[in-house]
N, C-alpha and C positions, 0 to 999 in steps of 0.2 A: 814589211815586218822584219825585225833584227831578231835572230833568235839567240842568244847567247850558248855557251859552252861549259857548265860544272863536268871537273872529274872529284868523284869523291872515293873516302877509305883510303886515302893519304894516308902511308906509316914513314915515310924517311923524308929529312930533307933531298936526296937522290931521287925521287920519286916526286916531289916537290916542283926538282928543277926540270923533270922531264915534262911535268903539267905546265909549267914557267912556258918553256922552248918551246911548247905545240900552240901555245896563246888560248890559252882556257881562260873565260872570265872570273870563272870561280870554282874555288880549292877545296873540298868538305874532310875535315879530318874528323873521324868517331870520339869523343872524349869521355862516352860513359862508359865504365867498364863492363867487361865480362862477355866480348864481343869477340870475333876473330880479327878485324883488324882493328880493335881500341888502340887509343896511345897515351899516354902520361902527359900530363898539362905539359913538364921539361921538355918531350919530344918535341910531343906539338906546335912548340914555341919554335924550335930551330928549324922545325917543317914549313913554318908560317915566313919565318925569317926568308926561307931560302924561295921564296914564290912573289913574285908581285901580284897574283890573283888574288882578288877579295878573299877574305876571309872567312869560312863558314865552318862554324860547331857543331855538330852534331848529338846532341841529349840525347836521352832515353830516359822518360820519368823520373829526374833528377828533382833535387831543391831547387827551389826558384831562386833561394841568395846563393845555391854551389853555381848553380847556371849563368848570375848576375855575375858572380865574381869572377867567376873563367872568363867569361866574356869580356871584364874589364880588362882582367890580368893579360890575355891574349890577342886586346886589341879586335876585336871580330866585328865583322861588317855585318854577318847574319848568323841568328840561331833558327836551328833548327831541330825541332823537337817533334819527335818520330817515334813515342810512344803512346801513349792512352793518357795523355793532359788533356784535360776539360779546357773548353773554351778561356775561363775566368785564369785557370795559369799562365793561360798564353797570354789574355789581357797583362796581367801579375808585370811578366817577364818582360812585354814589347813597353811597360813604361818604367822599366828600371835604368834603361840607359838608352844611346843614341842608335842600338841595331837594328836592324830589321827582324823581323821574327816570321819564320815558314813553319807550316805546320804542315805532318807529315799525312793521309792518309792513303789507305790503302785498298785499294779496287779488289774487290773479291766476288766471283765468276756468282752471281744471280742479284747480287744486292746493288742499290744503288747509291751512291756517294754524293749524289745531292746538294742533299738535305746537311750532311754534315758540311761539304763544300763551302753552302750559303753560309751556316752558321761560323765557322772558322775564319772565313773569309771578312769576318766584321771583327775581328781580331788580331788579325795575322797580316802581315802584307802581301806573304807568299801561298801559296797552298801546291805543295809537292805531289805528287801520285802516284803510288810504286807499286807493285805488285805486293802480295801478301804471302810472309814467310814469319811466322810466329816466333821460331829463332834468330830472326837478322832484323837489323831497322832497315837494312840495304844490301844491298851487293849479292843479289839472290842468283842474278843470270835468268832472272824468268821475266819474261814481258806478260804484260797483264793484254784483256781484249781492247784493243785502239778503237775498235767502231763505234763511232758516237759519243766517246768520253770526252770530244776535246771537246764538240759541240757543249755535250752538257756541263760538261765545268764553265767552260765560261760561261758561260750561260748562269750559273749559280753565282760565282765568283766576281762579276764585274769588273773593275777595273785590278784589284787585285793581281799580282804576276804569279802567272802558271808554270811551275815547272814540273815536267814527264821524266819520271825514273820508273827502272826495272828491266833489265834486257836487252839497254842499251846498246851497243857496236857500232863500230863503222861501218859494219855492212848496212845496216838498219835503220842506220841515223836518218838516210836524207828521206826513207818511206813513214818513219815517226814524226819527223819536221810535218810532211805533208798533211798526214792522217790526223794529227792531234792540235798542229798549230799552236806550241807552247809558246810562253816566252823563254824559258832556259829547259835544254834537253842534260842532262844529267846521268854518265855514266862511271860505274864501280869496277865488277868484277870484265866488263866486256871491254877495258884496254889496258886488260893484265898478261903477260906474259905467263904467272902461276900467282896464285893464291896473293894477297899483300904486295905483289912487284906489279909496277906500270908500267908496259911495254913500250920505247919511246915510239915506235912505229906504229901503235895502233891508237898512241895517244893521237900524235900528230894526225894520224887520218880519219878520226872521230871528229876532231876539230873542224877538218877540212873538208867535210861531209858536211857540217851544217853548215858551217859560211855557204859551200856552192848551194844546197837546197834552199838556205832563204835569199840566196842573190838569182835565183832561177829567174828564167823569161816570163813573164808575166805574173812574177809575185808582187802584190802590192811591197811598197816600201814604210 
């Protein structure tokens, strides 16, 4: 099992390069507004410029032609859209252009995610899972309960790529590898130095937390 590396909430190319230098596979910059770390399409562009990591957007109940056309305009490998869009937008969106589209939702302590999981998952390529913070698409610092969610997503989700956000760290990473078995771990606020800045040392050993958890002894490959 390869499990990939997102740091997302990217606000500066500086921030950028420091995702760049720890080898993250993929870079999620906020582009709807009214966020604490959103960024302006102009930012984003030289955040995007300054990163060899794939590309990923991040929505929040936008138009489907604003989300199209950012997505042109910015080149982006993946959108990800982390508000309350019905299945049929994300259809809408995943055939406007060549990206992939993740759809966000969100585990919340007694319900179960399922059911939305399956349905999303026949739309979406991705299906993300982050903790629930009515104010933030992300970057909450709160892990949601790992027991049994990874099972049951994939379990819903099929072939579909799982990716595990919310409360992410380096401390954390290589026991969320285990427990959840994503294909991409995904973290915000947990390799920031403060608010909006990525701390290059907690980048880099967020990184280096999952490479050794899924190269461990006896992980399938």
């Amino acid at each position: 099992m390869t499990v990939r590396a997102k740091v997302c909430g990217v606000m500066s190319p500086r921030d950028a390069r420091i995702v760049d230098g720890a080898g993250a596979d993929y870079m999620g910059v906020i582009l709807s507004p009214g966020f604490s770390r959103s960024v302006r399409p102009g930012r984003a562009k030289e955040a995007y410029e300054a990163s060899g990591a794939r590309r990923v957007g991040v929505f929040v109940d936008a138009a489907s032609d604003l989300v199209a056309g950012l997505a042109g305009e910015l080149g982006l490998d993946v959108i990800q859209l982390s508000g309350s869009e019905p299945p049929w937008t994300v259809a809408e969106i995943a055939a406007e252009g060549p990206w992939r589209v993740w759809k966000t939702l969100h585990a919340r302590s007694g319900l179960s995610i399922e059911g939305a999981a399956r349905r999303y998952a026949e739309v979406a390529e991705g299906i993300l899972i982050d903790a629930w913070d009515p104010s933030r698409p992300g970057g909450t610092g709160r892990t949601f309960a790992w027991a049994g969610t990874g099972a049951a997503v994939r379990g819903a989700i099929g072939a579909a790529t799982f990716i595990a956000a919310g409360g992410m760290t380096p401390e954390n990473a290589a026991a969320a590898v285990g427990a959840l078995r994503p294909d991409v771990l995904d973290a915000s606020s947990g390799v920031e130095s403060e608010p909006g800045s990525k701390d290059p040392d907690r980048t880099r050993a967020f990184v280096a937390a999952i490479r050794a958890a899924h190269a461990g002894p006896g992980d399938p490959s």
